[in-house]
Every structure is written in C-alpha cells, then in structure tokens.
N, C-alpha and C positions, 0 to 999 in steps of 0.2 A: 369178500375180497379184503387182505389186512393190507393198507397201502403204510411206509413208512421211511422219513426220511434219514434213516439211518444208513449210512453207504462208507464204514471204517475201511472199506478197501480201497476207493478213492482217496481218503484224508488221506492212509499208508503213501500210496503212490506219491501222491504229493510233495511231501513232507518230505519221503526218498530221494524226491528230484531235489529239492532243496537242499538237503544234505551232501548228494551227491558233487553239484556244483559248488557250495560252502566251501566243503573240501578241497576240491579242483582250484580254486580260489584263494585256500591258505596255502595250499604247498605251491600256489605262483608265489603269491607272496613271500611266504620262508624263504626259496630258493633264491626271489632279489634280494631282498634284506638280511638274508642268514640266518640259520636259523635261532643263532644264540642271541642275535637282537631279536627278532621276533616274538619265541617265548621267555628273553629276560624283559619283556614291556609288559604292563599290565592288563595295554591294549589290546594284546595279542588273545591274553587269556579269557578277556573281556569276551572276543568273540568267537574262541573257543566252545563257551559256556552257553553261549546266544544262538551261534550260527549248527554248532556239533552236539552238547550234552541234549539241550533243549527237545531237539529232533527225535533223538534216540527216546528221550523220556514218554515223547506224543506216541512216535512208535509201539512201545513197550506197555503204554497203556493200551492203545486200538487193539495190542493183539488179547491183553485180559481182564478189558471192561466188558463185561455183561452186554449186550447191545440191548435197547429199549424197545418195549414192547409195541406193537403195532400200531396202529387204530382200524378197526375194524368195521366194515360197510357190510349191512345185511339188509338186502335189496326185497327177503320175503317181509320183513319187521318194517321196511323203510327208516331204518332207524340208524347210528354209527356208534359201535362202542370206542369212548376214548378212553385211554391210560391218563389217570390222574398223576398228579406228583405224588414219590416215594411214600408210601403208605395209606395212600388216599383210595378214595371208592372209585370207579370206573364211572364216568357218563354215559347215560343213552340219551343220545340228542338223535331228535327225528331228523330224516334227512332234508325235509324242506327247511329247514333254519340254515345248513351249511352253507357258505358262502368261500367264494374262490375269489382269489386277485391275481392274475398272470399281468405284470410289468415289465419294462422293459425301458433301456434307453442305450444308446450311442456315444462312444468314447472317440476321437479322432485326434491322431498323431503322423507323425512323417509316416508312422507305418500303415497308414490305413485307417480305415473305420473298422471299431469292435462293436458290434452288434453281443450284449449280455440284458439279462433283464433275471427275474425270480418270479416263482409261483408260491403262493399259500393260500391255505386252507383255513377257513376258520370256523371253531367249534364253540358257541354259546354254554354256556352253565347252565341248563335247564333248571336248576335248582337255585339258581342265584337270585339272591331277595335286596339286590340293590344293595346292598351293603358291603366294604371293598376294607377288608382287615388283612394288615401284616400278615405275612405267614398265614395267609387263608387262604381256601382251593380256588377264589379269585372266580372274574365271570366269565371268560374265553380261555381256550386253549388254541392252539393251530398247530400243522405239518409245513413247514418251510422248505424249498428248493431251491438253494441259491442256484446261479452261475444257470441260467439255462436263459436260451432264447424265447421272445413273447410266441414264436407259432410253436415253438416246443413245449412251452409251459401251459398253453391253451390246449396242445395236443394231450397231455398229461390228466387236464381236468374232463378233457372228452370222453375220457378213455371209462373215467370214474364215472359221471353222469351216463354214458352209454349201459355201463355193467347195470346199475341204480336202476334207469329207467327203462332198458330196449333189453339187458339181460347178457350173460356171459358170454351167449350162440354168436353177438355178434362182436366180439373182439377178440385179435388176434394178438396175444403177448407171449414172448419169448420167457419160459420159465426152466430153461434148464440146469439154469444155476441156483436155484432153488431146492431142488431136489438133490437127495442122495448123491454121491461123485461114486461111478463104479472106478475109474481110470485114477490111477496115482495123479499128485501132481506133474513130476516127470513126464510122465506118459502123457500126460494132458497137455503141457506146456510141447514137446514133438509133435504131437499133433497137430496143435497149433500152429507150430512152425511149418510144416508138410503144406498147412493149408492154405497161409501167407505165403507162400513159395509159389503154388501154384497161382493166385492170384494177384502175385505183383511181380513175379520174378524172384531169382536170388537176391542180388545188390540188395532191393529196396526192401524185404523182405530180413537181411541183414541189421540192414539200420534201422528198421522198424521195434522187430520181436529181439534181435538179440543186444543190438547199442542202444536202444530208446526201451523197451521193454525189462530186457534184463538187466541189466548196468544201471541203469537211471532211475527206473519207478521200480525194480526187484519184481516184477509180473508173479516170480513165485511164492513169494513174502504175502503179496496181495492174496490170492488163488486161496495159501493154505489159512489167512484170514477168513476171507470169505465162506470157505468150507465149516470153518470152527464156529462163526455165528451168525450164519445165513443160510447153512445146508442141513438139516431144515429152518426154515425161518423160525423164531420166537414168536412164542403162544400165550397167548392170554390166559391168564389163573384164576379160579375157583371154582364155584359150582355154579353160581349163578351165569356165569357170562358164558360157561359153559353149555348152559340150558339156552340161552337167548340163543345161541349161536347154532342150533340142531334148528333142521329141515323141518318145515310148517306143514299143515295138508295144503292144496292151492287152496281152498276154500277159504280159509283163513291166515291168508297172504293179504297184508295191508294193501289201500288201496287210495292214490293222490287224491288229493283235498280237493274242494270244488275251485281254491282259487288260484291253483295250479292248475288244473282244467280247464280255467277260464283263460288263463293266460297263456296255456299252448295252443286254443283255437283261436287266439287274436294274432300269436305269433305267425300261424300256418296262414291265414288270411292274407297277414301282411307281405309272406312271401308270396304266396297267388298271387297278390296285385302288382310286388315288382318282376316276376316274371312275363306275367302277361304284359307289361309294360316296355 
C-alpha cells in the first residue's frame, strides 16, 4: 500500500478560490475608488502582487512540481519504505515502531462550532545513532494530514493498520482516480455534471459543479492536475526497493513479535470484560 500526503489538486482548488474572490474583491474595490486611484497607489499593487501574482505563481508550480514519492507499507515484510530527503537512501522501518497521532480541536464563532483536527504518521530512523547533525537524514520522518476531523483521521489510520494486520480483503477504498483516465476531462467533467443532476436536481447541481466547481476551484484545472501526477501514482526508484516490494512465498511472510501478541490478547480480554459488563 503507498499511502501519501501529497494532494496538488486540493492546494489548486484552493488557492483558485482565493484568487477567484481576490479578484471579485479588487474590481469592487476599483470600481469605488476608480480605478486610476487604485492602481496609481502602491497599495493597490501591493495587493496585486499578494492577493493575484502570488496565486498564479502556487498554481503554476502544483501544475510542474514532480509530486513526492510515497511511503510504502508492505504488510508481507511488516516493514514501511520511506522516502528520504533529496538524495538520501530510503528507510525500512518495521511496522511496529510506526506511530499515529489523529488530533483534533474546536474553533467557536457567531458562526458555529468548527470541529478540525490533523493526522500523522510517524517513521523512526532505524539507523539513527543518537546523533542530530545539520543537514543530516535526522531521526524521524512523518506523512501529515492537515484539515481532517479526529473520527476522520482515526478512520484513515484504521484503514492502514487493517491493510498491515487483517490484509487488503478487508478494505474498501475508492481507487478510480488513481488509475489510468479512459474519458477526456470534458467528458468527465459532463458526467459528472449528469450525475449531480440526478442527485440534487438542476438548481443545486448548478451552483454546486458549475458556480462552486467551475468558476471558483476550476474542477478542470484540478482533474487535469490530478491526471498529470496521480494517474498513475509515483513509484519508488531503484532496485533495491524494487525487490523489497515483489510478493514473498507465505512461508516467509514476517510474523508479530511476541509483544505485539501480548498486547492484542490483553486488549481482546479487556474488551470481553466490558462487554460482558
């Protein structure tokens, strides 16, 4: 399983709403103020540079940054390859070292309460000898998820720990954006729209895929991101990681440690006794 928090078609989206509004924003502006006071201020340009080049700039790299490579869980090795930093070796850290933190907290304003929180992952230096140098491959790495909820971010590491320990049969993940795109984006975007239609009606379906979708976050901007370095995902390079990562006989499928073993029949225990409870 390569899990990775690399997601450029989201920041797109994002970044597009921002811009879009920026905008929506300067020409209110222009039109009270004029626009020859507007851009003869330097304020004006000020946020120009801030609110409009900026954007474009995030944009224009999402679309021709490389995206980073995985980190990879291999459930016959019990093991995770990570991507080191730019030119560095790859770690194989067993999977009982990994460690998860799903957080969360509560934000409250006239509008409501915002329930947000983050998940990460964290990967040991199996090689790290206590020693912490500048510009050294350092003792942890980690995969970070901002912006997610704590039963979302808990649901994310379950999803990992089930593949790890119960095996792929029992999970159910949506991968069809990961694979090959037979359908144009065009084609794909109508579709989409036909299938919002049917499920919300036109109006809302309207304001959804074509005023919030396409206008606002460009749904197609994102789409042909996503297709350029996500369809297929990036792969781990060379030969070694290449060989860790080919199918074991079961025989020689790693197998949990005794104090992992100990410690899921205290766990199972303790459920027995508050159930019967």
């Amino acid at each position: 399983m390569d899990v990775s928090d690399c997601t450029p078609g989201v920041i797109v989206a994002t970044v597009h709403l921002t811009l879009v509004c920026s905008l929506l924003g300067m020409l209110w502006m222009g039109y009270g103020l004029g626009a020859e006071l507007f851009f003869g201020h330097w304020l004006g340009w000020m946020l120009i540079v801030v609110f409009v080049v900026l954007p474009v700039l995030v944009i224009l790299t999402a679309v021709f940054t490389e995206p980073r490579e995985p980190v990879r869980f291999n459930r016959q090795r019990r093991e995770v390859c990570v991507p080191g930093r730019k030119g560095e070796q790859y770690w194989y850290v067993p999977w009982e070292m990994v460690k998860a933190s799903a957080e969360g907290f509560n934000t409250v304003s006239q509008a409501g309460v915002n329930m947000n929180g983050s998940l990460m992952i964290g990967f040991p230096n199996p090689d790290f000898n206590g020693e912490v140098k500048l510009g050294g491959n350092g003792f942890s790495s980690n995969v970070y998820f901002p912006n997610v909820v704590p039963t979302v971010g808990a649901g994310m590491w379950e999803l990992i720990r089930t593949y790890m320990e119960e095996g792929p049969e029992h999970l159910k993940v949506e991968t069809e954006h990961f694979t090959a795109q037979k359908e144009g984006i065009i084609e794909r975007y109508i579709k989409d729209v036909k299938a919002s239609i049917a499920k919300r009606g036109r109006f809302k379906a309207f304001l959804w895929d074509g005023i919030f979708g396409l206008i606002m976050c460009n749904i197609l901007l994102v789409d042909y991101i996503n297709r350029r370095h996500l369809s297929p995902p990036p792969d781990l390079k060379g030969d070694r990681v290449k060989q860790w990562s080919k199918p074991l006989p079961k025989e020689q499928w790693a197998k949990r440690s005794a104090e992992l073993e100990q410690a899921i029949r205290e766990r199972e225990a303790e459920l027995a006794r508050q159930t019967a409870a």
